[in-house]
N, CA, C and O atoms as a GROMACS GRO file, in nm:
protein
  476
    1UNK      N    1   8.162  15.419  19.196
    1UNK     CA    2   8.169  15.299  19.276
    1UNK      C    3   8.142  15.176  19.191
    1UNK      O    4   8.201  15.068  19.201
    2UNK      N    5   8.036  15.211  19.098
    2UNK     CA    6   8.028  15.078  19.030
    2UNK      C    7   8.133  15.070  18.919
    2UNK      O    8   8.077  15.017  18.823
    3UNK      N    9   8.234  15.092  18.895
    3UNK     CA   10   8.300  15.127  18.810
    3UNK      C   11   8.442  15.019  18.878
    3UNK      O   12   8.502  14.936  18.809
    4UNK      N   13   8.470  15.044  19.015
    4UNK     CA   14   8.543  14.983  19.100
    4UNK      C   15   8.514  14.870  19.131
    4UNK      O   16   8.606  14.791  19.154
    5UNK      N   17   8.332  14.817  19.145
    5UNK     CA   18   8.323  14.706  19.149
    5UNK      C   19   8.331  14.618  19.050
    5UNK      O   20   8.357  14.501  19.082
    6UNK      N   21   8.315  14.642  18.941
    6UNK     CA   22   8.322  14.608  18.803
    6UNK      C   23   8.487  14.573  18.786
    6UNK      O   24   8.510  14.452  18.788
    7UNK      N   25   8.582  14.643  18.774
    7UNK     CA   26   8.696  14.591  18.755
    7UNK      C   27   8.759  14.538  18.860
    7UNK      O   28   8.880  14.519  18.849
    8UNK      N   29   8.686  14.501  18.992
    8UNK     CA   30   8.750  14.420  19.094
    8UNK      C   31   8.678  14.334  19.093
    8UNK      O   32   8.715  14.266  19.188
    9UNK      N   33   8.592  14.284  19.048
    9UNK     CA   34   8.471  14.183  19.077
    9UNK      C   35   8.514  14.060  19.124
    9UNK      O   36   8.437  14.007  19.204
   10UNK      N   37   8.625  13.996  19.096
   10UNK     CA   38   8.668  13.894  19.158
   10UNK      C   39   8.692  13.898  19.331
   10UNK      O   40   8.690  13.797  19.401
   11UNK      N   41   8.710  14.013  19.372
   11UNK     CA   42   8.718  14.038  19.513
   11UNK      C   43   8.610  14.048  19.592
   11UNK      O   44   8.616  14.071  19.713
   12UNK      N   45   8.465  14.026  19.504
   12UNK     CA   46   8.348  14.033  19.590
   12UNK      C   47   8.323  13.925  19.559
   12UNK      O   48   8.364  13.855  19.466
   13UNK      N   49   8.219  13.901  19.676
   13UNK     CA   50   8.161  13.710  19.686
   13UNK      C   51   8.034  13.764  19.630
   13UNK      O   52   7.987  13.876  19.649
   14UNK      N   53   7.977  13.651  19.546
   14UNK     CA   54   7.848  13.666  19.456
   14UNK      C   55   7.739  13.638  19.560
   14UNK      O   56   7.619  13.645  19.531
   15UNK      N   57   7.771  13.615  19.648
   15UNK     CA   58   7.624  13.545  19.764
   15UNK      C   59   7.591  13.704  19.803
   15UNK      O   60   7.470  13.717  19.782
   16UNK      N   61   7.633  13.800  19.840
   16UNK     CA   62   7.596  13.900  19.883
   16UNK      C   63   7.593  14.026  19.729
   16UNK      O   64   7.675  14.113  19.701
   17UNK      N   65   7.477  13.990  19.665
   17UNK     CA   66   7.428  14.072  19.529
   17UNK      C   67   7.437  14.223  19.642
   17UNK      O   68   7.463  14.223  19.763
   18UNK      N   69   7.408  14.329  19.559
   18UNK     CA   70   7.437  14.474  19.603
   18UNK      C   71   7.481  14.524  19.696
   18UNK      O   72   7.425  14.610  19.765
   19UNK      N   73   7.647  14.455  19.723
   19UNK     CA   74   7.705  14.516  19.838
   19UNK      C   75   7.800  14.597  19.841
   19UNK      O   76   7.910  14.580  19.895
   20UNK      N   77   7.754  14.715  19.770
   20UNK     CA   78   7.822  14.869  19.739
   20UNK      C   79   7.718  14.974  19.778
   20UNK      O   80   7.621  14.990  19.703
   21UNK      N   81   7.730  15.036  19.871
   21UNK     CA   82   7.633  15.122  19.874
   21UNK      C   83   7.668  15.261  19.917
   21UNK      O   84   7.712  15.263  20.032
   22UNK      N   85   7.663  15.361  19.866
   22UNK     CA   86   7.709  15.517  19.828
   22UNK      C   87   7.598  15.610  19.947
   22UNK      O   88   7.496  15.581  20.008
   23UNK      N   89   7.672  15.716  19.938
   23UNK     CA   90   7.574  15.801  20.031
   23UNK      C   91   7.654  15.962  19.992
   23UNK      O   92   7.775  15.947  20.003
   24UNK      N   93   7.627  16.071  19.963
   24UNK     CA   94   7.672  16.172  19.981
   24UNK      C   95   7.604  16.265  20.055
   24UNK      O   96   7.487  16.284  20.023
   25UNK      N   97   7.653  16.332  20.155
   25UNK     CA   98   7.633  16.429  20.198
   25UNK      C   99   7.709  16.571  20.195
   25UNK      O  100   7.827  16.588  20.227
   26UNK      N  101   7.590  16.702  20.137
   26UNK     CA  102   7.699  16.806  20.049
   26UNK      C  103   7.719  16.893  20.134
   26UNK      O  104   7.722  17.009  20.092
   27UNK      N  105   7.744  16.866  20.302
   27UNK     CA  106   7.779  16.953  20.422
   27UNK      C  107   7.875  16.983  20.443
   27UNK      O  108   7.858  17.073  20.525
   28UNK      N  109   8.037  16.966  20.417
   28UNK     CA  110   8.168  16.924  20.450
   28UNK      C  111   8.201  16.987  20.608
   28UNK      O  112   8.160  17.095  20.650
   29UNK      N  113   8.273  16.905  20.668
   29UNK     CA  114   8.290  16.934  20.806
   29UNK      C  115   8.362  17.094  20.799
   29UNK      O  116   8.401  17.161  20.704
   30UNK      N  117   8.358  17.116  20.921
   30UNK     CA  118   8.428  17.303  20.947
   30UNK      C  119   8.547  17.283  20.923
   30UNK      O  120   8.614  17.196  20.980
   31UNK      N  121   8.597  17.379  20.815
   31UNK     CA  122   8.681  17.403  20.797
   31UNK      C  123   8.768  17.341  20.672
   31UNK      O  124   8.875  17.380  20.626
   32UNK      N  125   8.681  17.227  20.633
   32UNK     CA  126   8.729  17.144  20.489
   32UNK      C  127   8.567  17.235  20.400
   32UNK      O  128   8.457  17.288  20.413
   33UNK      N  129   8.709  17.179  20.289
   33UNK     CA  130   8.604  17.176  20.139
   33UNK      C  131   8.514  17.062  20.108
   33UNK      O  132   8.402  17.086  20.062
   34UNK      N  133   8.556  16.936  20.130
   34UNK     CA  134   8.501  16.806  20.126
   34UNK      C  135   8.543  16.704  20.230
   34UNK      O  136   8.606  16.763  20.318
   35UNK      N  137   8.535  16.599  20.250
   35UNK     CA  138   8.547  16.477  20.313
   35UNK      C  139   8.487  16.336  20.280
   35UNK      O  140   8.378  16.334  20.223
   36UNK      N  141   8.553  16.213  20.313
   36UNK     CA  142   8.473  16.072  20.294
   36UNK      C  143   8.538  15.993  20.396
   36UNK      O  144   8.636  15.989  20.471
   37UNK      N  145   8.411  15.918  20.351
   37UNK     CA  146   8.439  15.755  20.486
   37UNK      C  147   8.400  15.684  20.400
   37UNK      O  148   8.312  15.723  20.323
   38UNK      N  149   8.458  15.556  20.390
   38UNK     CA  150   8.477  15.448  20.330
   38UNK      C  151   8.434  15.326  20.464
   38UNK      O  152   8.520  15.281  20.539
   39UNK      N  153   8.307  15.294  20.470
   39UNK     CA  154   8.278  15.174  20.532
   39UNK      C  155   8.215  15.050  20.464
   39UNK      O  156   8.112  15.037  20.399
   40UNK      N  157   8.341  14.934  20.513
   40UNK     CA  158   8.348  14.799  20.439
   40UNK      C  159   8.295  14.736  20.469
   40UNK      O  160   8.260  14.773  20.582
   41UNK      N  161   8.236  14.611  20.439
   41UNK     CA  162   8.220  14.451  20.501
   41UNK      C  163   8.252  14.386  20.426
   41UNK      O  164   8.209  14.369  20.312
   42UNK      N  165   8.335  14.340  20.482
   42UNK     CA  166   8.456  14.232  20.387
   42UNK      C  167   8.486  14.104  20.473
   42UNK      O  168   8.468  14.082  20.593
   43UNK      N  169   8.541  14.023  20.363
   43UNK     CA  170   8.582  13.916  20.445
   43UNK      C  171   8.763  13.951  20.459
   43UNK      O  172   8.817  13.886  20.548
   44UNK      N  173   8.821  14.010  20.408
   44UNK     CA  174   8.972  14.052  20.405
   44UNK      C  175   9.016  14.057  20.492
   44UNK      O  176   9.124  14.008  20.528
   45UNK      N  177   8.928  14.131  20.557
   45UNK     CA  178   8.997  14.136  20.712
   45UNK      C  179   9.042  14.040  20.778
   45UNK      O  180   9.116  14.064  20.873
   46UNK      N  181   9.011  13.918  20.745
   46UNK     CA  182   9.126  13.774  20.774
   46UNK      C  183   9.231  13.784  20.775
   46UNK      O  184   9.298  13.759  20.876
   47UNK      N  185   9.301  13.839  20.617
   47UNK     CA  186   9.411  13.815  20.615
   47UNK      C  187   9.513  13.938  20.756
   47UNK      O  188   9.632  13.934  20.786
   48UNK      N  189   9.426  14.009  20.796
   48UNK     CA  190   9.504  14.114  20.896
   48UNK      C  191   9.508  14.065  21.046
   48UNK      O  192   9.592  14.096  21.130
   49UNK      N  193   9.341  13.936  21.071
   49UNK     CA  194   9.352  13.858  21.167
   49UNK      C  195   9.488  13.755  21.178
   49UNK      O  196   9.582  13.747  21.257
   50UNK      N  197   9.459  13.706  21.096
   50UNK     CA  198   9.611  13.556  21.009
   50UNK      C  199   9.729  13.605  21.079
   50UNK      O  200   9.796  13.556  21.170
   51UNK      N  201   9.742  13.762  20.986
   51UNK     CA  202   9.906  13.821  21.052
   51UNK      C  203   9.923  13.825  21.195
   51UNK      O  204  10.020  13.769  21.246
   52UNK      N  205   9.837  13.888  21.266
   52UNK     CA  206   9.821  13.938  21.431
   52UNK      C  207   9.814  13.772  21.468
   52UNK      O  208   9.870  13.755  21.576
   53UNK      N  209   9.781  13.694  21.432
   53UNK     CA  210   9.770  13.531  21.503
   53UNK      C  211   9.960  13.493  21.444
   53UNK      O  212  10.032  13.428  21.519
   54UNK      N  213  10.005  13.535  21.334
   54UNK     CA  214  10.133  13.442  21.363
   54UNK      C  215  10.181  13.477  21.423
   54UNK      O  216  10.251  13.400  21.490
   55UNK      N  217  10.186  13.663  21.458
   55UNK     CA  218  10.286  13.726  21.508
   55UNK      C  219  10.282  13.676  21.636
   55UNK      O  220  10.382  13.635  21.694
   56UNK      N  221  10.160  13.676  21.690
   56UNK     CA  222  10.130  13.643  21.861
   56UNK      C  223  10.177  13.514  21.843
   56UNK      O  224  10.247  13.495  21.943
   57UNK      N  225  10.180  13.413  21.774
   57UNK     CA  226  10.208  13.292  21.794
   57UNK      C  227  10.398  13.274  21.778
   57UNK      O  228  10.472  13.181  21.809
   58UNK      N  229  10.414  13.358  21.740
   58UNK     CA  230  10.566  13.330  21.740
   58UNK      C  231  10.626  13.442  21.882
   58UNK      O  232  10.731  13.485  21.928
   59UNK      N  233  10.552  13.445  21.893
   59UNK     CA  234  10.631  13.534  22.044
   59UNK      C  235  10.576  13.421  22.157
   59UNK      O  236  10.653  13.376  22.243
   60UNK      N  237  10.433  13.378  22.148
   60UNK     CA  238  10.383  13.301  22.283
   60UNK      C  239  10.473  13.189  22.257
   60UNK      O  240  10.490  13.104  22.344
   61UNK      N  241  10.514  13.184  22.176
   61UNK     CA  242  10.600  13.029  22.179
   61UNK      C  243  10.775  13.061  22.239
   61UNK      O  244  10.838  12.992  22.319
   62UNK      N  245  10.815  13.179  22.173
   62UNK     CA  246  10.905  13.241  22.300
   62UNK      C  247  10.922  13.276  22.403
   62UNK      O  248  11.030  13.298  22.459
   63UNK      N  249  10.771  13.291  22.460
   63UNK     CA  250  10.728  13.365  22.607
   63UNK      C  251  10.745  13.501  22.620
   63UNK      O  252  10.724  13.546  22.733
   64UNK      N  253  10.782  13.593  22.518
   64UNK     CA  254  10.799  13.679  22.505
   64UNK      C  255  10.710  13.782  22.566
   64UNK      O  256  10.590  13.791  22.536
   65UNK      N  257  10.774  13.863  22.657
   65UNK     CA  258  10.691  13.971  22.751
   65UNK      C  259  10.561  13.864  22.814
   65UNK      O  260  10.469  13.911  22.881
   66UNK      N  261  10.567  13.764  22.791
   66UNK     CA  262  10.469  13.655  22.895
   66UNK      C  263  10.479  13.673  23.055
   66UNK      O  264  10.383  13.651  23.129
   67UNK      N  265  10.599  13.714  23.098
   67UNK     CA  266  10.604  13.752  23.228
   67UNK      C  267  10.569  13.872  23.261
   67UNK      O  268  10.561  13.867  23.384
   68UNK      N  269  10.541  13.992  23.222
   68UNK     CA  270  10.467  14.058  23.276
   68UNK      C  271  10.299  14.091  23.301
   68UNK      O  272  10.240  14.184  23.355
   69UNK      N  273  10.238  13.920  23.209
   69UNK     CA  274  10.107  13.973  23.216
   69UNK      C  275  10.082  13.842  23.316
   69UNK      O  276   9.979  13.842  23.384
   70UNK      N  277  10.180  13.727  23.325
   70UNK     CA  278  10.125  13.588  23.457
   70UNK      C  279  10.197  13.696  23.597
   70UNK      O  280  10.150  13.667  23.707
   71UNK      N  281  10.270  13.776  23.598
   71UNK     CA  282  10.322  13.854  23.740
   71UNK      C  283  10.161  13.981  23.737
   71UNK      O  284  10.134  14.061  23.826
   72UNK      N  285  10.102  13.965  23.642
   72UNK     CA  286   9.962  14.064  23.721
   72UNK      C  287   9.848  13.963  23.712
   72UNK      O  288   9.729  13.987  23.694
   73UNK      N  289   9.893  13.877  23.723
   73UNK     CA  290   9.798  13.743  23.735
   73UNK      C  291   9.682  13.664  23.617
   73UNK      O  292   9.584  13.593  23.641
   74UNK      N  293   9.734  13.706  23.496
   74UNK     CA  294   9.718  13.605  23.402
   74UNK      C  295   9.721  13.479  23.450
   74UNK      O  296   9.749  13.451  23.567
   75UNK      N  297   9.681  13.369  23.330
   75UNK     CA  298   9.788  13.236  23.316
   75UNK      C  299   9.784  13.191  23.174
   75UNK      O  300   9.705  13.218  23.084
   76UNK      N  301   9.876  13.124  23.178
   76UNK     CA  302   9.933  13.100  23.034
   76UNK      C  303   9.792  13.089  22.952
   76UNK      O  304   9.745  13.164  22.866
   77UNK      N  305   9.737  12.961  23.014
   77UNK     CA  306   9.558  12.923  22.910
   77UNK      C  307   9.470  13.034  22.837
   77UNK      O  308   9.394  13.020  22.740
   78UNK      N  309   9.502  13.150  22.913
   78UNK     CA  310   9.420  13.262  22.868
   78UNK      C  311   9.458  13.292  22.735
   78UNK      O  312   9.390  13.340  22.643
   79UNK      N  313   9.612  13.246  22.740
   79UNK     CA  314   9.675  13.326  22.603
   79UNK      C  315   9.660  13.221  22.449
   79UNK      O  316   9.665  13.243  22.328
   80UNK      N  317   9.638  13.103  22.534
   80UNK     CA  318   9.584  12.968  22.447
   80UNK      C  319   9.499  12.984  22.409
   80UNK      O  320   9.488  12.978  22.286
   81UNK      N  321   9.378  13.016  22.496
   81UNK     CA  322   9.258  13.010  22.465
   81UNK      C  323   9.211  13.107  22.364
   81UNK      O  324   9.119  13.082  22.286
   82UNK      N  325   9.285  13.238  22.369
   82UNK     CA  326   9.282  13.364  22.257
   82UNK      C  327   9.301  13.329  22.108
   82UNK      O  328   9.244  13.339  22.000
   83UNK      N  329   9.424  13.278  22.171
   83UNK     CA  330   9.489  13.251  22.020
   83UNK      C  331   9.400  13.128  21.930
   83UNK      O  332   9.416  13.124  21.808
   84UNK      N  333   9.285  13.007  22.014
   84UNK     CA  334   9.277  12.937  21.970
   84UNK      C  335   9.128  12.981  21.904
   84UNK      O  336   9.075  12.919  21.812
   85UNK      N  337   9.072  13.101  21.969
   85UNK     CA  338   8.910  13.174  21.927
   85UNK      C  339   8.972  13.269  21.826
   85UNK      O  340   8.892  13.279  21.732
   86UNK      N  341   9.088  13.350  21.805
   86UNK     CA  342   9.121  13.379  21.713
   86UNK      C  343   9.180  13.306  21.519
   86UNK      O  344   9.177  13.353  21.406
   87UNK      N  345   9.223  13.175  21.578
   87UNK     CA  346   9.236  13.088  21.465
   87UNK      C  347   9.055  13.027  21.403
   87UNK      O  348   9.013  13.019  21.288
   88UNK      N  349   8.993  12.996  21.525
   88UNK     CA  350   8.878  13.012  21.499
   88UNK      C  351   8.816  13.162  21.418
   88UNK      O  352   8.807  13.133  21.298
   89UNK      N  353   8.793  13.235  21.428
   89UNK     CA  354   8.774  13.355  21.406
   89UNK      C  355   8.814  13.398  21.264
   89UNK      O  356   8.748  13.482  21.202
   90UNK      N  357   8.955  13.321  21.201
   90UNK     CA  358   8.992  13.300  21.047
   90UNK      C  359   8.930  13.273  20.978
   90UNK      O  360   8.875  13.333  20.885
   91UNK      N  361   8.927  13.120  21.033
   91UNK     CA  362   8.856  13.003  20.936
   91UNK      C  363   8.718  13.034  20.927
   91UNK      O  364   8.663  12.999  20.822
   92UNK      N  365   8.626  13.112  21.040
   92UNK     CA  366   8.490  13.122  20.942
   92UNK      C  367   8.493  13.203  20.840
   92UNK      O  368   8.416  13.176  20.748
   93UNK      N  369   8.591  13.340  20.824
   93UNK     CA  370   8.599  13.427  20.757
   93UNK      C  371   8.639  13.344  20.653
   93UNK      O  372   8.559  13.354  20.560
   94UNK      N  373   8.750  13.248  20.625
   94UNK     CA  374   8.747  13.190  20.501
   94UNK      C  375   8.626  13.112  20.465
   94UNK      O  376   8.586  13.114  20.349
   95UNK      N  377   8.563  13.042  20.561
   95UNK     CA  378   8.451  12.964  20.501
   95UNK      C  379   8.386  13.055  20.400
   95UNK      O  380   8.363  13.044  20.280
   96UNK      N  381   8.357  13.172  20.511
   96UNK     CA  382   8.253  13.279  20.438
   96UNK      C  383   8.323  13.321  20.277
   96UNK      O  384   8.258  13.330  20.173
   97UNK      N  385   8.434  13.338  20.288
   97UNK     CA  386   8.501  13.415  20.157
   97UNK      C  387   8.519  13.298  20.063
   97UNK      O  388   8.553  13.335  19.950
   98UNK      N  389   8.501  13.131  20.081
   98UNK     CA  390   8.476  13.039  19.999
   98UNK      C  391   8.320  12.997  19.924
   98UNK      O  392   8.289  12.936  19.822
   99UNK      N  393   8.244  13.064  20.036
   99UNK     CA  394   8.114  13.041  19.989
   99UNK      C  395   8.074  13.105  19.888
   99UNK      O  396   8.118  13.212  19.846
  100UNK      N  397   7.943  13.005  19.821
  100UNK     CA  398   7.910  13.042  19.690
  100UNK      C  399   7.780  13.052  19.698
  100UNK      O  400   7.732  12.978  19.783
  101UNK      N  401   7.681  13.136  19.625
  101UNK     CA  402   7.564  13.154  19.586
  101UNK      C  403   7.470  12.997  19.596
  101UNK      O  404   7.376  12.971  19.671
  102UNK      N  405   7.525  12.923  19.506
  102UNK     CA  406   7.467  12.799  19.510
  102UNK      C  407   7.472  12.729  19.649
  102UNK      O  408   7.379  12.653  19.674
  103UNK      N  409   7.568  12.746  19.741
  103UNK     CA  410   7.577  12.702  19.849
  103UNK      C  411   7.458  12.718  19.970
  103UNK      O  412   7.382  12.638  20.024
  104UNK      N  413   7.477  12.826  19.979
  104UNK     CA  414   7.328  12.920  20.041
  104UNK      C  415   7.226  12.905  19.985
  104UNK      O  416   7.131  12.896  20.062
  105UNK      N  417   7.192  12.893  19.831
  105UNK     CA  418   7.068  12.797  19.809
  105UNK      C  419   7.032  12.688  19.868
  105UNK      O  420   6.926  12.672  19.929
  106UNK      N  421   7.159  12.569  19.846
  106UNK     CA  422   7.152  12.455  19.898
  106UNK      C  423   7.089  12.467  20.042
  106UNK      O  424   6.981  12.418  20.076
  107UNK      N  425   7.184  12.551  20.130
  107UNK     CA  426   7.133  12.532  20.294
  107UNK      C  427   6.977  12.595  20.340
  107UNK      O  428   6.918  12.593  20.448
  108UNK      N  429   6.936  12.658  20.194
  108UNK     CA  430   6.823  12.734  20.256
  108UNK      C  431   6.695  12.631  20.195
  108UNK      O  432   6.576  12.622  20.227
  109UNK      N  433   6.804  12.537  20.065
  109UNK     CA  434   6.671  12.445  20.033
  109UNK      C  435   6.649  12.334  20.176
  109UNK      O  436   6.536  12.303  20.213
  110UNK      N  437   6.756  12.291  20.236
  110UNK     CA  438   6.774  12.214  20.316
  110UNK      C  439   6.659  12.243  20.453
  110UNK      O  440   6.588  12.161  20.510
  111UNK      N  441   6.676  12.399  20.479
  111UNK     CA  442   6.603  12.405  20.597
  111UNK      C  443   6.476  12.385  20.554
  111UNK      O  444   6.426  12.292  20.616
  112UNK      N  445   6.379  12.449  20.446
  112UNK     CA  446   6.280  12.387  20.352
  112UNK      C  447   6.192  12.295  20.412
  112UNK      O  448   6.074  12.285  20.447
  113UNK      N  449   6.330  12.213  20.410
  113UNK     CA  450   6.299  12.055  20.422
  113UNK      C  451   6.264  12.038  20.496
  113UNK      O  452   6.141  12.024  20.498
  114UNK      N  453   6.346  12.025  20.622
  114UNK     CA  454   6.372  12.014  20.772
  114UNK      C  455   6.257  12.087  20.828
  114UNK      O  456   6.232  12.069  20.947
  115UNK      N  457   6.180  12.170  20.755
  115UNK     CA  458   6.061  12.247  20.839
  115UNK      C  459   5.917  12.178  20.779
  115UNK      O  460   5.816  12.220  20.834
  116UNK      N  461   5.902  12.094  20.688
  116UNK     CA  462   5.809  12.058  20.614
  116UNK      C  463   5.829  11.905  20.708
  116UNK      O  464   5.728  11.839  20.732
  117UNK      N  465   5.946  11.865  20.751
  117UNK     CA  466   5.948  11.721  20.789
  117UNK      C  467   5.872  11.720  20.948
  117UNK      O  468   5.798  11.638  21.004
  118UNK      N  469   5.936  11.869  20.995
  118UNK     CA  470   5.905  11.882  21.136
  118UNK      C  471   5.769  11.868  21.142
  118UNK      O  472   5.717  11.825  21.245
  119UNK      N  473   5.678  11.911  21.006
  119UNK     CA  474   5.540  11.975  21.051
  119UNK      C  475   5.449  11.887  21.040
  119UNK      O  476   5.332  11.914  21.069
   0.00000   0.00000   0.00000
């Protein structure tokens, strides 16, 4: 694993230091020799939000199959309002995947502050 993080390193954000973490268990389910699970936290998963937001956005702008969900009593806003918590829903993931180490210093010197001013 560290071997993978090492030659991908550009794909991890430096604010989150040791975020690879391994586990083996030498039980293998019935009937296999071995098995794995691979569980992520990533910010990537944007780019799979991004796709599912144009695609929906180029059909809601056609109305496409729109009539069968306002004939079980939708309304259009619902589908606005999705699409507009989902564009939301991007952009923090990019914030997050722009952020930097120094950044999160900054905001944590900031609160610091803000708690020394309060007191």
């Amino acid at each position: 694993m560290l071997n993978v993080q090492n030659k991908n390193s550009s794909y991890f954000v430096e604010w989150i230091p040791n975020n690879v973490k391994s586990s083996v268990c030498d039980i293998p389910p019935t009937g296999l020799k071995m098995a794995s699970t691979f569980i992520g936290n990533s910010t990537s998963i944007q780019e799979m939000f991004r796709r599912v937001s144009e695609q929906f956005t180029a059909m809601f702008r056609r109305k496409a199959f729109l009539h069968w969900y306002t004939g079980e009593g939708m309304d259009e806003m619902e589908f606005t309002e999705a699409e507009s918590n989902m564009n939301d829903l991007v952009s923090e993931y990019q914030q997050y995947q722009d952020a930097t180490a120094e950044e999160e210093e900054d905001y944590e010197d900031e609160g610091v502050e803000d708690n020394y001013e309060e007191a």
